[in-house]
C-alpha atoms as a printed R data frame, in Angstrom:
    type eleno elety resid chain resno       x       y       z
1   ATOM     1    CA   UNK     A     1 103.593  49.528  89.105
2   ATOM     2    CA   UNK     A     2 107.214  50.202  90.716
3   ATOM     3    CA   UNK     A     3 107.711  52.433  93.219
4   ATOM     4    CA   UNK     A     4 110.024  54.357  90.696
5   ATOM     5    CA   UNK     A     5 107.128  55.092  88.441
6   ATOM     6    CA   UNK     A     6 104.657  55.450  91.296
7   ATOM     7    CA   UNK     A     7 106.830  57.876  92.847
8   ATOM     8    CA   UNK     A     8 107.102  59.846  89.440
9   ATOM     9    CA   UNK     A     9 103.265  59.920  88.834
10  ATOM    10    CA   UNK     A    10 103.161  61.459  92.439
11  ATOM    11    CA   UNK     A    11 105.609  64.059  91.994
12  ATOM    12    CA   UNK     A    12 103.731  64.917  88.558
13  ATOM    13    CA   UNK     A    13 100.373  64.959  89.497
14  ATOM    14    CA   UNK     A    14 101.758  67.172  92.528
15  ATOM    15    CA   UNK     A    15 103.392  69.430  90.129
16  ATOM    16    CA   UNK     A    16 100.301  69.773  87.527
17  ATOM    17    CA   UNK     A    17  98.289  71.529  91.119
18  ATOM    18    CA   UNK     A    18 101.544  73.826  91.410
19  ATOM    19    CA   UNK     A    19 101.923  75.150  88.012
20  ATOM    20    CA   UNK     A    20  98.973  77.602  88.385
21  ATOM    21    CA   UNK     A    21  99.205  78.520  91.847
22  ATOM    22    CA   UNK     A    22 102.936  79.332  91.558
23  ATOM    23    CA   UNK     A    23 102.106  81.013  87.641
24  ATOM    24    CA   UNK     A    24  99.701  83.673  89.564
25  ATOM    25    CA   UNK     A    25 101.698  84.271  92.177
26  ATOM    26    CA   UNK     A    26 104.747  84.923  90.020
27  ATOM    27    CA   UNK     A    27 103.188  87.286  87.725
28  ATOM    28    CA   UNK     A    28 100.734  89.495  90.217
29  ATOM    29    CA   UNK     A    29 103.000  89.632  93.276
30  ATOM    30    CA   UNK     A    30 106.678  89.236  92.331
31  ATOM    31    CA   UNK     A    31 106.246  90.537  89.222
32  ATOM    32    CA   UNK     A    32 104.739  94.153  90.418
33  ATOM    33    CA   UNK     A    33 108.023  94.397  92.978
34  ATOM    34    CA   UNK     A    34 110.090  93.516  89.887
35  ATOM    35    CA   UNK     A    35 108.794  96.249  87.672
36  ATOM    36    CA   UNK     A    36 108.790  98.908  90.613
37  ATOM    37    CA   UNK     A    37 112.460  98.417  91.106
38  ATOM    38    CA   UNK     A    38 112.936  98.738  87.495
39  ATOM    39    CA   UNK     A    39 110.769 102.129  87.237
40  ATOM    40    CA   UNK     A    40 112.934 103.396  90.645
41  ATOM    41    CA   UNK     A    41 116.082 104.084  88.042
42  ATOM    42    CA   UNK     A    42 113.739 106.193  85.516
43  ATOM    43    CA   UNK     A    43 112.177 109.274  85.201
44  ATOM    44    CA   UNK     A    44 108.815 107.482  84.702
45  ATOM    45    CA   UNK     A    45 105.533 110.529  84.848
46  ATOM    46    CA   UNK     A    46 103.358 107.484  85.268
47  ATOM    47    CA   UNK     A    47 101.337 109.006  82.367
48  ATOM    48    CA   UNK     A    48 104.293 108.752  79.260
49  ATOM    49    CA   UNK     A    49 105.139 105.549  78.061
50  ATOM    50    CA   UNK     A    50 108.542 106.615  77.285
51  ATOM    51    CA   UNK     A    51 110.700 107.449  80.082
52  ATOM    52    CA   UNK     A    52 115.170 107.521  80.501
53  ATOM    53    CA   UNK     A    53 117.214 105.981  82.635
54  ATOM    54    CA   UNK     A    54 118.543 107.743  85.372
55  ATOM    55    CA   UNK     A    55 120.947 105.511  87.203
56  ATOM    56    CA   UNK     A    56 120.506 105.866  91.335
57  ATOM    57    CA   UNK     A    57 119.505 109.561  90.892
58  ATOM    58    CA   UNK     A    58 116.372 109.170  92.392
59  ATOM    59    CA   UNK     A    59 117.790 106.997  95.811
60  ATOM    60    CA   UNK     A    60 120.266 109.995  95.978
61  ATOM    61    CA   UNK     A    61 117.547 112.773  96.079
62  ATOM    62    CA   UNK     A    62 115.820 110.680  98.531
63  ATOM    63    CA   UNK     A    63 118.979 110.939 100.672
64  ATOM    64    CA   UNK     A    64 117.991 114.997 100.457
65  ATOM    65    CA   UNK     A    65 114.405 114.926 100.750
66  ATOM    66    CA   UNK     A    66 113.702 116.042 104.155
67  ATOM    67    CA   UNK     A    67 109.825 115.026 104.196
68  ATOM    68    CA   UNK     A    68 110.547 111.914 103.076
69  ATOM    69    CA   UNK     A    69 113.657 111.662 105.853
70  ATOM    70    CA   UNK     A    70 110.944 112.757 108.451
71  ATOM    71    CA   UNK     A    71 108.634 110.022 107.590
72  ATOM    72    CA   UNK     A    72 111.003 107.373 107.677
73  ATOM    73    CA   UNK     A    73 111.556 108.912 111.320
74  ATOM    74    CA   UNK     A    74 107.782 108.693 111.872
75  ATOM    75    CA   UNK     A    75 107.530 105.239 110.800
76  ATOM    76    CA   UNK     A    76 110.039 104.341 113.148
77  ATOM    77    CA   UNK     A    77 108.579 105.755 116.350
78  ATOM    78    CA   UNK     A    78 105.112 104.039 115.306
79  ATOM    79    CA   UNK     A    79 107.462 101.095 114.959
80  ATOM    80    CA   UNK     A    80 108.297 101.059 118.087
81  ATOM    81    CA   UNK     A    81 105.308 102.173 120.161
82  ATOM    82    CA   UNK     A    82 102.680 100.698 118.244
83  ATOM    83    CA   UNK     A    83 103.732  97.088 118.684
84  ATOM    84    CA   UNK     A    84 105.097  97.398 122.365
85  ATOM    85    CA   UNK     A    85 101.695  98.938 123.499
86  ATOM    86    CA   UNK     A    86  99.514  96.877 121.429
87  ATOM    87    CA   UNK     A    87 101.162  93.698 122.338
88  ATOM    88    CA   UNK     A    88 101.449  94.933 126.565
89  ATOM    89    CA   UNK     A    89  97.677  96.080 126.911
90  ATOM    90    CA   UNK     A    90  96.785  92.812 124.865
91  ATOM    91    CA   UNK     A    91  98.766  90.367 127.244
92  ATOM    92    CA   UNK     A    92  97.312  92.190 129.795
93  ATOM    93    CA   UNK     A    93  93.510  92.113 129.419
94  ATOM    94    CA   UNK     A    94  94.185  88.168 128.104
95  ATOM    95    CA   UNK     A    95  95.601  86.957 131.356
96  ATOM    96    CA   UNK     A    96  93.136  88.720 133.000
97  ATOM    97    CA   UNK     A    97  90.330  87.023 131.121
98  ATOM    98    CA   UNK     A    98  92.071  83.721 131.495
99  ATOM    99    CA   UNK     A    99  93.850  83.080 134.692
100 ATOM   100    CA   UNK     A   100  93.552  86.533 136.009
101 ATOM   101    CA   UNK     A   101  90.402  86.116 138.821
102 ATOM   102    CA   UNK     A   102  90.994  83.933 141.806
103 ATOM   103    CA   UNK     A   103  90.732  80.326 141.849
104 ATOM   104    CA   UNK     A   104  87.762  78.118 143.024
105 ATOM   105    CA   UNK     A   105  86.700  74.494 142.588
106 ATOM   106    CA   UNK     A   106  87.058  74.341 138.536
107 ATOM   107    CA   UNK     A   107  90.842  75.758 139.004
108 ATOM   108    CA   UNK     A   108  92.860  78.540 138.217
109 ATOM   109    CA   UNK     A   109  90.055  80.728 135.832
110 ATOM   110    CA   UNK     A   110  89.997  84.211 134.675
111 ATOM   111    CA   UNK     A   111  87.944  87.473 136.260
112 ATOM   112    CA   UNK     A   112  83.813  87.254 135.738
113 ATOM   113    CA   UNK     A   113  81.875  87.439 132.753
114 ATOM   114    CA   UNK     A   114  85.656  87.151 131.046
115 ATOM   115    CA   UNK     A   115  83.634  85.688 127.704
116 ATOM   116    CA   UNK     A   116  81.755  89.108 127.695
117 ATOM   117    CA   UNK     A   117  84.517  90.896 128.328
118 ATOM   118    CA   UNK     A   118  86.388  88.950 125.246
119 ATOM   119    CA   UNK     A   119  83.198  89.487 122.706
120 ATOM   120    CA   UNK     A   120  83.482  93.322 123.805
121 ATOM   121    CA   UNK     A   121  87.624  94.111 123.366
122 ATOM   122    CA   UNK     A   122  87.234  92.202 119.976
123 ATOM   123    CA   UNK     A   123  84.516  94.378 118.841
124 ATOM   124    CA   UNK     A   124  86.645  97.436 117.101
125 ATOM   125    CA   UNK     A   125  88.344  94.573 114.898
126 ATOM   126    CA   UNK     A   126  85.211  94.453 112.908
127 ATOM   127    CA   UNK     A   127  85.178  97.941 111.966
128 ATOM   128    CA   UNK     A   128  86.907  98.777 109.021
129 ATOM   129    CA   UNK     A   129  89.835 101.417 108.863
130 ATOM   130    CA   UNK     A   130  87.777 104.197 107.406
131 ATOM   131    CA   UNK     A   131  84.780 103.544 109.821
132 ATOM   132    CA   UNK     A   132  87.407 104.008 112.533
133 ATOM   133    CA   UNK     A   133  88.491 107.546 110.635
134 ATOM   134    CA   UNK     A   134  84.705 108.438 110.992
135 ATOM   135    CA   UNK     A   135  84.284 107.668 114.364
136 ATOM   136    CA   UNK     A   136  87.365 109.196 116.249
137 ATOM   137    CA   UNK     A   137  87.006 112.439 113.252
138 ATOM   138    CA   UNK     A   138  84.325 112.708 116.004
139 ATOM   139    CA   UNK     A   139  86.522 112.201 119.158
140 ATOM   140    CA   UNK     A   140  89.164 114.615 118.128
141 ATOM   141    CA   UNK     A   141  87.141 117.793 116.872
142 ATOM   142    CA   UNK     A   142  88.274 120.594 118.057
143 ATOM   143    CA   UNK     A   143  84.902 121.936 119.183
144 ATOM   144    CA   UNK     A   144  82.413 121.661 121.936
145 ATOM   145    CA   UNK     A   145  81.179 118.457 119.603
146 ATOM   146    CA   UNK     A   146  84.030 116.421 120.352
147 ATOM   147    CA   UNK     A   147  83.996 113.772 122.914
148 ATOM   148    CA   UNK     A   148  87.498 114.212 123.940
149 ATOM   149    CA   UNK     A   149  87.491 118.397 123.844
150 ATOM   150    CA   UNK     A   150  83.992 117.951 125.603
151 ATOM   151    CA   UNK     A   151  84.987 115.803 128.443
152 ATOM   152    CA   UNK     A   152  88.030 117.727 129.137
153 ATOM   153    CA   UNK     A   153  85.635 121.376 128.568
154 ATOM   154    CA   UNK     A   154  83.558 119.576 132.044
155 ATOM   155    CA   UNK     A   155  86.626 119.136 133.932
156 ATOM   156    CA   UNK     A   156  87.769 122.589 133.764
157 ATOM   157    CA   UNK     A   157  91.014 121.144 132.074
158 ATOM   158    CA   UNK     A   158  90.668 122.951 128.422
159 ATOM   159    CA   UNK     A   159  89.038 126.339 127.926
160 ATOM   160    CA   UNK     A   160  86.044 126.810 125.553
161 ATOM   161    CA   UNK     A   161  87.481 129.310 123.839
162 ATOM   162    CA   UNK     A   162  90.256 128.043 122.735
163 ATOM   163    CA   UNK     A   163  89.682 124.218 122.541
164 ATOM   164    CA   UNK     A   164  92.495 121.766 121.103
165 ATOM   165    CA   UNK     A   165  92.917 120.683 118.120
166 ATOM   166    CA   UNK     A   166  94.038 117.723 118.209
167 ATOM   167    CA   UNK     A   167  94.652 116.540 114.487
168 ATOM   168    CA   UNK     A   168  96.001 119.901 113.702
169 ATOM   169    CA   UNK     A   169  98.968 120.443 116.510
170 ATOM   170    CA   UNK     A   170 102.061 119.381 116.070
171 ATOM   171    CA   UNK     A   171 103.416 117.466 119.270
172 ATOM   172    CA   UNK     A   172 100.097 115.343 119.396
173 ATOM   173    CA   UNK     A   173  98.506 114.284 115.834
174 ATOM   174    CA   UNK     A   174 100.722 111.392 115.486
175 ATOM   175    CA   UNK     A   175  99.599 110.101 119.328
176 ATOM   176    CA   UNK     A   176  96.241 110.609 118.101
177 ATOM   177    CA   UNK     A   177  96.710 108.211 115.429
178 ATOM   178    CA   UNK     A   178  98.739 105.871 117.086
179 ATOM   179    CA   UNK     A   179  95.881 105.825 119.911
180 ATOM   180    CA   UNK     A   180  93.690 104.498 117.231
181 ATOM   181    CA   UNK     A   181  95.663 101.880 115.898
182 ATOM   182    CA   UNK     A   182  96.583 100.278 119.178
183 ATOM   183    CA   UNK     A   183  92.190 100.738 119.787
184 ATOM   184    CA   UNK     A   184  92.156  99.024 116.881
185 ATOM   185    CA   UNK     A   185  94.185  96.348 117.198
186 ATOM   186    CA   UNK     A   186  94.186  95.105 121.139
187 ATOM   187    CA   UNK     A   187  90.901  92.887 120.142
188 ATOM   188    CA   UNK     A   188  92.415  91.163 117.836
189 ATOM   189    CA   UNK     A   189  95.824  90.266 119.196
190 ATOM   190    CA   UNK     A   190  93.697  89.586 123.031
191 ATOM   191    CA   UNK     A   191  91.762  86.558 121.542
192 ATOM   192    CA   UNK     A   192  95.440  85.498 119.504
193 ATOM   193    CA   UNK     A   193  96.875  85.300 123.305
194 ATOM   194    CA   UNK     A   194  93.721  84.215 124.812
195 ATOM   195    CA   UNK     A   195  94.200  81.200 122.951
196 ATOM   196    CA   UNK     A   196  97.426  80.311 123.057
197 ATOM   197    CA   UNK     A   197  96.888  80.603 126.804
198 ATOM   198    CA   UNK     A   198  94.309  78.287 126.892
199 ATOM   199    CA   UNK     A   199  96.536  75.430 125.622
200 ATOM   200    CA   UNK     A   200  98.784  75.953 128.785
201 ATOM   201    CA   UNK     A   201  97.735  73.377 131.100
202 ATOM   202    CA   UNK     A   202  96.073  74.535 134.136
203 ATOM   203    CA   UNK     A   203  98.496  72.812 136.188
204 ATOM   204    CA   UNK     A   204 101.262  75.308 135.762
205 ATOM   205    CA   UNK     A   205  99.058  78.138 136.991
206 ATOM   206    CA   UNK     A   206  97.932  76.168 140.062
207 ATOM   207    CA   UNK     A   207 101.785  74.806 140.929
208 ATOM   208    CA   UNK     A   208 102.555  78.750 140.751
209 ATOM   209    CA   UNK     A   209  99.459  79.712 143.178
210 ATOM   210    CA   UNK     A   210 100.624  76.859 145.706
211 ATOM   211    CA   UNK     A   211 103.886  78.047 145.346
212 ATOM   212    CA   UNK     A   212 103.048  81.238 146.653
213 ATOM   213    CA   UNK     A   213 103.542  83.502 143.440
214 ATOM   214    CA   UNK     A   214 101.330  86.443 142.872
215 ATOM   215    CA   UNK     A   215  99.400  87.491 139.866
216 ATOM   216    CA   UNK     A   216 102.480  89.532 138.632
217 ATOM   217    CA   UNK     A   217 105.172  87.032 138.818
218 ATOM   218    CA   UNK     A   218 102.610  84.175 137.705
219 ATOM   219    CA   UNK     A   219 102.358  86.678 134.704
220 ATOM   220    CA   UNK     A   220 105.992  86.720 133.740
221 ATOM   221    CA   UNK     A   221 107.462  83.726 135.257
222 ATOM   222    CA   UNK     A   222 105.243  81.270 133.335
223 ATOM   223    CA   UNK     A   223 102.350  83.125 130.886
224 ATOM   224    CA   UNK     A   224 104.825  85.392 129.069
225 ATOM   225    CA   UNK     A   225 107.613  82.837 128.696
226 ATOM   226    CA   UNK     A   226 104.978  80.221 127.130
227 ATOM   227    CA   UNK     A   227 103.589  82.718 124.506
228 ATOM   228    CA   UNK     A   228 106.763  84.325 123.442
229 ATOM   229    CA   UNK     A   229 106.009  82.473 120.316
230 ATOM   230    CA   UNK     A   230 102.885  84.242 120.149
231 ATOM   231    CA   UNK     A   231 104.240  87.724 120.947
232 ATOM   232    CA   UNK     A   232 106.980  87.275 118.014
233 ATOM   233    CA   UNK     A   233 104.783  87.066 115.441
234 ATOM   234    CA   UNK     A   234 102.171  89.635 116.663
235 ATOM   235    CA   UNK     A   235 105.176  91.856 117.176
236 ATOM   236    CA   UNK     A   236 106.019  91.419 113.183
237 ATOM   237    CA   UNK     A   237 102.634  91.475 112.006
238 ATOM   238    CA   UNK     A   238 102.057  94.980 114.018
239 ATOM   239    CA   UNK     A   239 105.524  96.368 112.673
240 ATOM   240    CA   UNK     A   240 104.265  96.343 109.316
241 ATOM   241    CA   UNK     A   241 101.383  97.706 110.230
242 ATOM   242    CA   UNK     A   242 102.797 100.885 111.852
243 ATOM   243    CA   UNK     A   243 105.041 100.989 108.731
244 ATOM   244    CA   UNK     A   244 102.413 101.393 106.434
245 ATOM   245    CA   UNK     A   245  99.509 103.806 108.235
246 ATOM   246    CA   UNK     A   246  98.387 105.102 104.660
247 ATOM   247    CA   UNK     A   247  94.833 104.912 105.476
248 ATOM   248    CA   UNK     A   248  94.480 106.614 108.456
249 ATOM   249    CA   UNK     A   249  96.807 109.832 107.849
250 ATOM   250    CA   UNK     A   250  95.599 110.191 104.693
251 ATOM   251    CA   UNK     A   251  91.548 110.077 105.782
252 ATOM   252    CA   UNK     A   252  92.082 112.526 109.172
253 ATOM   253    CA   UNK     A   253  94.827 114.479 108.793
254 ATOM   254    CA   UNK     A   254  95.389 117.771 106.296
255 ATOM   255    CA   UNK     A   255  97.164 118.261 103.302
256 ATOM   256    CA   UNK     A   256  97.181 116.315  99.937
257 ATOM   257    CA   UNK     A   257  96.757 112.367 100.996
258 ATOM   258    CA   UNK     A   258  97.127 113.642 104.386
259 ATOM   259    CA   UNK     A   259 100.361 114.266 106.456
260 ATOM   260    CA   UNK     A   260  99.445 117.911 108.270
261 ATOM   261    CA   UNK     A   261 100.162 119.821 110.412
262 ATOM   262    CA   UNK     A   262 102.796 120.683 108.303
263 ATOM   263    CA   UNK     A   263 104.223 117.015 107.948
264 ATOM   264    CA   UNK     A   264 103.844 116.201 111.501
265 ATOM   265    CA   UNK     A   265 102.119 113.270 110.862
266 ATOM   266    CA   UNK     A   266 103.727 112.223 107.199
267 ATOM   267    CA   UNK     A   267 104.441 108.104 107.154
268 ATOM   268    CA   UNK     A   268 106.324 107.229 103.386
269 ATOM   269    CA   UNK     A   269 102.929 105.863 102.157
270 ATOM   270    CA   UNK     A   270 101.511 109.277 102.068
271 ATOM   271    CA   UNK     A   271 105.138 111.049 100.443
272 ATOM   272    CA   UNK     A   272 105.222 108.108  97.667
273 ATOM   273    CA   UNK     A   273 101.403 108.462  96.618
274 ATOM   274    CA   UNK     A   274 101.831 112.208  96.860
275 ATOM   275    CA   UNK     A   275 104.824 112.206  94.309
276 ATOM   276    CA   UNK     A   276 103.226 109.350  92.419
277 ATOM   277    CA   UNK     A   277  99.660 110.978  91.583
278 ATOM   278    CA   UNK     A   278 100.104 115.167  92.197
279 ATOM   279    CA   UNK     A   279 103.459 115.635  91.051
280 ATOM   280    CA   UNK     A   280 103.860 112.863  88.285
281 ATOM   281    CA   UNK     A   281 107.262 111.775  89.821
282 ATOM   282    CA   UNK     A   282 106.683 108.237  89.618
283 ATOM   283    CA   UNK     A   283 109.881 106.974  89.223
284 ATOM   284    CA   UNK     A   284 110.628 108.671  91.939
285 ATOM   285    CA   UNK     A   285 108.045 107.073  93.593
286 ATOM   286    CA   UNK     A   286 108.991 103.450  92.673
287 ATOM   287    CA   UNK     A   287 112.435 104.182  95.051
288 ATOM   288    CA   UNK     A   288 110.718 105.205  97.809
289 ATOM   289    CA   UNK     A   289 108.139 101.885  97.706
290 ATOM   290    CA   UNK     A   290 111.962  99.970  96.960
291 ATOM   291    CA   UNK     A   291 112.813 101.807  99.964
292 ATOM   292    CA   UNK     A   292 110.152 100.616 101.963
293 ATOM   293    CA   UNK     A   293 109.990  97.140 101.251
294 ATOM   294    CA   UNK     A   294 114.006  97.195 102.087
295 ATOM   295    CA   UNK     A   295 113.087  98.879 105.672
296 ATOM   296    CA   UNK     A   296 110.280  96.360 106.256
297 ATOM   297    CA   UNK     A   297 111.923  93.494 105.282
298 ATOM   298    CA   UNK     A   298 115.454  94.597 107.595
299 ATOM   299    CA   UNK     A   299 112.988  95.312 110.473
300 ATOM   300    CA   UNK     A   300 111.162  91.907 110.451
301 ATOM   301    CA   UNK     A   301 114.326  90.151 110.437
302 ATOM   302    CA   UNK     A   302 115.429  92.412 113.034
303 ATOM   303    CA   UNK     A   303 112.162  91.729 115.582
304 ATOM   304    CA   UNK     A   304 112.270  88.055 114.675
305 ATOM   305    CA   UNK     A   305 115.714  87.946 115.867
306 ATOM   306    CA   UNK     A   306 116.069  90.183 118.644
307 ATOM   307    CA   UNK     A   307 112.654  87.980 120.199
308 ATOM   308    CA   UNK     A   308 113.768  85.208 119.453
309 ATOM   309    CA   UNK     A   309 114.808  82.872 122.304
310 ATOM   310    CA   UNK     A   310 115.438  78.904 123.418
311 ATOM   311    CA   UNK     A   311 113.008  77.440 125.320
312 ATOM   312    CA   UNK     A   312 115.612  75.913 127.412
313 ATOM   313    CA   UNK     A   313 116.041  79.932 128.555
314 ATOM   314    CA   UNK     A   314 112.888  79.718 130.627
């Protein structure tokens, strides 16, 4: 057989494994984003198979809708803090764990019992979101049966009379969920870097001890630099997480699908499934999901490029 016809057979048989595959992926993931953008220049109900085309009157209402505005806004703080303190307390607790404690006859090693430790910070990964909405529900009441109301009740800090409520003010709902999320997600992201670390030969760390560097500049003079690769992607992979937050506000805060006090604590999953299911503005709907894949797809670019950096920089 020639190489011509062997090559052929190759790129055939290749092909034959691709057609379904590519087939499914076509029609139930692009496909969906395809008919969304379509429905975002209608008046689509969701409910009437017949619906007109409106043009861009529904992105120019959005430009007007002032929930909607705020949400974006709340997005974008979560944006910002949820990765940067994830990703810090992660780094953290993983150098600890790995070349944190002091160094004896096996080398440079992490702080004792570090495996425990690792088994015990991965833990709330394994609990789903709404097991999570459950169990802090419980931390944040805003009676004598909350932990955190309780513990600040015996320190004189918060009178019993007149306890917070946490979900239900203002200035602090959305810290209460971001709290959770980073809770949530500092497991996962401290094995990630506890991995990547231990691929850095143990030679580096010991060069730095001899050469006299302390835990802090042996932190960011050599760990950080050699997982920036690691902190990229965690840092895109938490963005869209903080962009989304759907479960969570809808499950602990007030108001249809959540978003209370007041839309404090509204994210543009909760507006879009509020308009989509209560006020049978789907259409309307569809260019606020357009609106959020544009966001998270700008902002992904954005984090991948403002992180990234030559190794040669180090």
């Amino acid at each position: 057989m020639s190489n011509v016809a062997r090559s052929r057979g190759r790129g055939g048989f290749i092909a034959g494994f691709l057609v379904a595959p590519l087939a499914l992926y076509l029609i139930f993931v692009i496909w969906p984003y395809v008919q969304t953008f379509g429905y975002s220049f209608t008046n689509w109900t969701g409910q009437s198979p017949t619906f007109d085309f409106v043009g861009l009157d529904n992105y120019k209402a959005l430009v007007h809708d002032e929930v909607f505005l705020g949400a974006i806004w709340h997005n974008l703080l979560l944006l910002v803090f949820v990765p940067v303190v994830t990703i810090l307390i992660a780094l953290f607790f993983a150098f600890m764990l790995n070349a944190g404690g002091r160094s004896g006859a096996g080398g440079v090693q992490g702080v004792a019992g570090s495996k425990v430790y690792k088994i015990v910070y991965f833990f709330p990964q394994v609990l789903s979101l709404a097991i999570l909405a459950v169990l802090f529900g419980a931390v944040y009441r805003s009676d004598e049966g909350g932990l955190l109301n309780g513990v600040l009740m015996k320190l004189g800090l918060v009178d019993a009379q007149s306890p917070i409520e946490w979900l239900n003010e203002p200035k602090f709902v959305l810290w209460c969920l971001l709290l959770i999320v980073v809770w949530h997600g500092v497991g996962f992201y401290l094995v990630l870097f506890s991995a990547a670390m231990q691929s850095v030969p143990r030679d580096i760390y010991e060069a730095a001890l001899l050469d006299g560097a302390g835990r802090a500049q042996t932190f960011f003079r050599v760990t950080l630099p050699l997982l920036w690769d690691s902190v990229q992607t965690s840092a895109v992979y938490l963005g869209i997480a903080a962009m989304d937050m759907f479960v969570l506000v809808s499950t602990m805060t007030s108001g249809q699908f959540g978003g209370g006090p007041d839309h404090h604590s509204e994210v543009m999953a909760t507006v879009l499934m509020r308009n989509f299911l209560y006020f049978g503005k789907s259409g309307y709907a569809c260019a606020m999901g357009v609106v959020m894949l544009v966001l998270t797809m700008i902002l992904s670019v954005i984090t991948l490029r403002a992180t990234r950096r030559e190794r040669i920089e180090f």
